[in-house]
C-alpha positions, 0 to 999 in steps of 0.5 A: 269477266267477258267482254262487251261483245260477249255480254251483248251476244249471250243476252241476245241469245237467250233474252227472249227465253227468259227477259222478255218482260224487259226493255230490251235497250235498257238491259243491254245498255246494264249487260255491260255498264259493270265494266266502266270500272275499267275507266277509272271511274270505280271501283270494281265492287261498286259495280258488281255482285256475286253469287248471282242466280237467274232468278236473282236477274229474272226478279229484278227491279228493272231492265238495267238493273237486271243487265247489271245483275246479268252481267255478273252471273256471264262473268261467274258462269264463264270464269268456272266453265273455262277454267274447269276446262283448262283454258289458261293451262293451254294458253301462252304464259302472260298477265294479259292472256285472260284478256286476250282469251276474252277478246278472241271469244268476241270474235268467235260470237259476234257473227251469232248476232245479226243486227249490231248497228241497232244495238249500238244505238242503243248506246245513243242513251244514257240512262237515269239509273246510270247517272245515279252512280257517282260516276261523272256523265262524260265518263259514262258517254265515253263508256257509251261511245267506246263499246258502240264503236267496239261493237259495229264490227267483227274485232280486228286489231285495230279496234282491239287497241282502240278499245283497250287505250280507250279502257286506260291501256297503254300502247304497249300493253295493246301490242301484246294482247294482240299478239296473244290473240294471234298466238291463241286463234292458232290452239285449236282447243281454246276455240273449241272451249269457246264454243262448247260454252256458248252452244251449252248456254242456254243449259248452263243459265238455266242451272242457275236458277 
Protein backbone atom coordinates (compact mmCIF):
# COMPACT_ATOMS: atom_id res chain seq x y z
CA UNK A 1 0.00 0.00 0.00
CA UNK A 2 0.79 4.01 -0.15
CA UNK A 3 -0.27 6.14 2.18
CA UNK A 4 -2.99 9.20 1.95
CA UNK A 5 -0.39 11.85 0.53
CA UNK A 6 0.92 9.53 -1.93
CA UNK A 7 -2.47 8.40 -3.07
CA UNK A 8 -3.96 11.97 -3.49
CA UNK A 9 -0.56 13.20 -5.18
CA UNK A 10 -0.34 10.61 -8.06
CA UNK A 11 -4.05 11.05 -8.84
CA UNK A 12 -3.51 14.61 -9.15
CA UNK A 13 -0.55 13.79 -11.33
CA UNK A 14 -2.27 12.16 -13.74
CA UNK A 15 -5.99 12.98 -13.43
CA UNK A 16 -6.35 15.30 -16.06
CA UNK A 17 -4.70 12.57 -18.36
CA UNK A 18 -6.60 10.01 -17.90
CA UNK A 19 -10.06 10.95 -15.41
CA UNK A 20 -11.31 13.98 -16.37
CA UNK A 21 -14.68 12.52 -17.05
CA UNK A 22 -14.91 12.27 -13.24
CA UNK A 23 -15.82 14.25 -10.01
CA UNK A 24 -12.56 15.22 -9.06
CA UNK A 25 -13.69 15.25 -5.07
CA UNK A 26 -15.30 12.32 -5.33
CA UNK A 27 -12.30 10.06 -6.40
CA UNK A 28 -9.99 11.53 -4.36
CA UNK A 29 -12.37 11.25 -1.35
CA UNK A 30 -12.18 6.60 -3.22
CA UNK A 31 -8.19 7.31 -3.68
CA UNK A 32 -7.98 6.74 -0.26
CA UNK A 33 -11.15 5.60 1.46
CA UNK A 34 -9.67 1.64 0.99
CA UNK A 35 -7.47 2.34 4.18
CA UNK A 36 -10.14 3.12 6.70
CA UNK A 37 -9.37 -0.56 7.45
CA UNK A 38 -6.70 0.41 9.28
CA UNK A 39 -9.62 1.89 11.63
CA UNK A 40 -10.63 -1.39 12.74
CA UNK A 41 -13.52 -0.76 11.17
CA UNK A 42 -12.95 -3.64 8.04
CA UNK A 43 -11.54 -5.93 6.92
CA UNK A 44 -8.66 -5.21 4.34
CA UNK A 45 -10.30 -7.35 1.45
CA UNK A 46 -13.58 -5.66 1.96
CA UNK A 47 -12.09 -2.66 0.60
CA UNK A 48 -9.59 -3.67 -1.74
CA UNK A 49 -9.30 -5.54 -5.44
CA UNK A 50 -6.39 -7.06 -7.42
CA UNK A 51 -5.26 -7.44 -10.39
CA UNK A 52 -6.44 -3.97 -11.24
CA UNK A 53 -5.77 -2.37 -14.68
CA UNK A 54 -6.43 1.30 -15.97
CA UNK A 55 -9.08 0.40 -17.93
CA UNK A 56 -10.60 -1.28 -15.03
CA UNK A 57 -10.33 2.65 -13.13
CA UNK A 58 -11.19 4.46 -16.53
CA UNK A 59 -14.70 2.28 -16.86
CA UNK A 60 -15.74 2.45 -13.64
CA UNK A 61 -19.30 3.17 -12.56
CA UNK A 62 -18.34 6.38 -10.52
CA UNK A 63 -15.79 8.58 -9.38
CA UNK A 64 -15.54 7.08 -5.95
CA UNK A 65 -15.72 3.90 -7.35
CA UNK A 66 -12.96 4.72 -9.62
CA UNK A 67 -10.58 6.09 -6.56
CA UNK A 68 -11.25 2.94 -5.04
CA UNK A 69 -10.32 0.70 -7.92
CA UNK A 70 -7.28 3.23 -8.19
CA UNK A 71 -6.20 3.21 -4.90
CA UNK A 72 -5.53 -0.33 -5.56
CA UNK A 73 -3.77 -0.30 -8.75
CA UNK A 74 -0.90 2.70 -6.92
CA UNK A 75 -0.54 -0.16 -4.02
CA UNK A 76 0.06 -3.17 -7.01
CA UNK A 77 2.16 -0.85 -9.08
CA UNK A 78 4.31 0.84 -6.28
CA UNK A 79 4.73 -2.53 -4.02
CA UNK A 80 6.34 -4.30 -7.56
CA UNK A 81 8.43 -1.08 -8.53
CA UNK A 82 10.18 -0.73 -5.03
CA UNK A 83 10.53 -4.13 -4.25
CA UNK A 84 11.92 -4.97 -7.89
CA UNK A 85 14.53 -2.43 -6.85
CA UNK A 86 15.53 -3.56 -3.70
CA UNK A 87 14.05 -0.80 -1.24
CA UNK A 88 13.59 -2.95 1.75
CA UNK A 89 17.25 -4.79 1.19
CA UNK A 90 18.37 -1.24 1.72
CA UNK A 91 16.57 -0.34 4.75
CA UNK A 92 16.73 -0.90 8.44
CA UNK A 93 15.43 -4.46 9.59
CA UNK A 94 12.04 -3.57 11.43
CA UNK A 95 8.08 -4.78 11.15
CA UNK A 96 7.30 -1.24 10.83
CA UNK A 97 10.08 -0.27 7.89
CA UNK A 98 7.58 -0.78 5.04
CA UNK A 99 5.39 2.10 6.87
CA UNK A 100 8.26 4.29 7.32
CA UNK A 101 9.38 3.81 3.86
CA UNK A 102 5.56 4.84 2.82
CA UNK A 103 5.72 7.48 5.15
CA UNK A 104 8.87 9.18 3.86
CA UNK A 105 7.64 8.77 0.24
CA UNK A 106 4.91 11.36 1.29
CA UNK A 107 7.22 13.85 2.21
CA UNK A 108 9.29 13.66 -0.91
CA UNK A 109 5.72 14.06 -2.94
CA UNK A 110 3.79 16.46 -1.06
CA UNK A 111 5.56 19.45 -2.29
CA UNK A 112 4.29 18.39 -6.26
CA UNK A 113 0.91 19.49 -5.07
CA UNK A 114 0.35 23.00 -4.64
CA UNK A 115 -3.31 23.35 -3.68
CA UNK A 116 -3.61 20.92 -0.12
CA UNK A 117 -6.12 22.94 1.43
CA UNK A 118 -8.69 22.70 -1.49
CA UNK A 119 -8.10 19.10 -1.34
CA UNK A 120 -9.01 18.76 2.27
CA UNK A 121 -11.86 20.11 1.95
CA UNK A 122 -12.83 17.90 0.03
CA UNK A 123 -13.08 15.88 3.04
CA UNK A 124 -15.77 18.21 4.40
CA UNK A 125 -18.07 15.43 2.45
CA UNK A 126 -19.26 12.14 3.14
CA UNK A 127 -20.25 10.26 0.34
CA UNK A 128 -23.48 8.20 -0.07
CA UNK A 129 -21.20 5.14 -1.65
CA UNK A 130 -19.25 5.53 1.76
CA UNK A 131 -21.93 5.15 4.09
CA UNK A 132 -23.16 1.97 2.03
CA UNK A 133 -20.09 0.19 3.47
CA UNK A 134 -21.07 -1.53 6.72
CA UNK A 135 -18.87 0.87 8.54
CA UNK A 136 -20.51 3.13 11.42
CA UNK A 137 -20.71 7.37 9.77
CA UNK A 138 -18.54 8.25 12.87
CA UNK A 139 -15.73 5.81 11.88
CA UNK A 140 -15.99 7.34 8.29
CA UNK A 141 -15.86 11.21 9.76
CA UNK A 142 -12.91 10.36 12.02
CA UNK A 143 -11.28 8.72 8.61
CA UNK A 144 -12.11 12.14 7.11
CA UNK A 145 -11.00 14.38 9.61
CA UNK A 146 -7.83 12.14 10.24
CA UNK A 147 -6.36 12.34 6.38
CA UNK A 148 -7.41 16.10 6.02
CA UNK A 149 -5.46 17.21 8.97
CA UNK A 150 -2.75 14.79 7.60
CA UNK A 151 -2.64 16.21 4.34
CA UNK A 152 -2.67 20.34 5.39
CA UNK A 153 1.08 20.17 5.74
CA UNK A 154 4.40 18.75 4.71
CA UNK A 155 4.51 15.25 7.18
CA UNK A 156 6.66 16.04 10.45
CA UNK A 157 6.91 13.92 13.39
CA UNK A 158 4.43 15.42 14.89
CA UNK A 159 1.77 14.41 12.61
CA UNK A 160 3.44 11.33 11.40
CA UNK A 161 2.24 10.26 15.21
CA UNK A 162 -0.99 11.79 15.32
CA UNK A 163 -1.72 10.16 12.33
CA UNK A 164 -0.37 6.63 13.08
CA UNK A 165 -2.30 6.74 17.08
CA UNK A 166 -5.24 8.19 15.02
CA UNK A 167 -4.78 4.79 12.72
CA UNK A 168 -4.82 2.22 16.18
CA UNK A 169 -1.20 2.72 16.77
CA UNK A 170 0.48 2.81 20.00
CA UNK A 171 2.94 5.42 21.17
CA UNK A 172 5.36 3.11 21.16
CA UNK A 173 4.85 1.89 17.82
CA UNK A 174 4.59 5.85 16.63
CA UNK A 175 8.36 6.59 18.15
CA UNK A 176 9.75 3.75 16.17
CA UNK A 177 8.37 4.77 12.72
CA UNK A 178 9.59 7.99 13.24
CA UNK A 179 12.95 6.73 14.04
CA UNK A 180 12.95 4.62 11.07
CA UNK A 181 12.02 7.74 8.71
CA UNK A 182 15.08 9.54 10.33
CA UNK A 183 17.44 6.71 9.67
CA UNK A 184 15.81 6.19 6.08
CA UNK A 185 15.98 10.09 4.55
CA UNK A 186 19.72 9.44 5.40
CA UNK A 187 20.00 6.09 2.47
CA UNK A 188 20.50 8.30 -0.51
CA UNK A 189 19.05 5.18 -2.53
CA UNK A 190 15.78 4.92 -0.81
CA UNK A 191 15.23 8.69 -1.89
CA UNK A 192 16.27 7.94 -5.45
CA UNK A 193 13.89 4.65 -5.70
CA UNK A 194 11.23 7.07 -4.49
CA UNK A 195 11.51 9.47 -7.05
CA UNK A 196 12.29 7.46 -10.24
CA UNK A 197 8.73 5.99 -9.26
CA UNK A 198 7.04 9.08 -9.20
CA UNK A 199 9.05 10.78 -12.31
CA UNK A 200 8.30 7.05 -14.21
CA UNK A 201 4.40 7.28 -13.28
CA UNK A 202 2.85 8.30 -15.88
CA UNK A 203 4.78 5.53 -17.94
CA UNK A 204 4.22 3.00 -15.68
CA UNK A 205 0.19 3.59 -15.34
CA UNK A 206 0.00 3.64 -18.68
CA UNK A 207 1.34 0.06 -19.02
CA UNK A 208 -1.30 -0.99 -17.20
CA UNK A 209 -4.00 -0.72 -19.42
Amino acid sequence: MATPITHIALAEKVFEKHFLHFQRADFYIGSVFPDIRYLGVIERHQTHVFNVSLSDVTSASSAFRAGVLYHCLVDEMRERFVSGRGIYDLCPVSKFTPTAIKLFEDELYFPHVRDWQNIGSMFDTLLTEELSYDISREAIEKWHGMVKKYCKQVPTPMSVEVFAIGAMQEQAIADEINSLIVQIKNISEVQKIALDFWNQFDDLIVSKQ
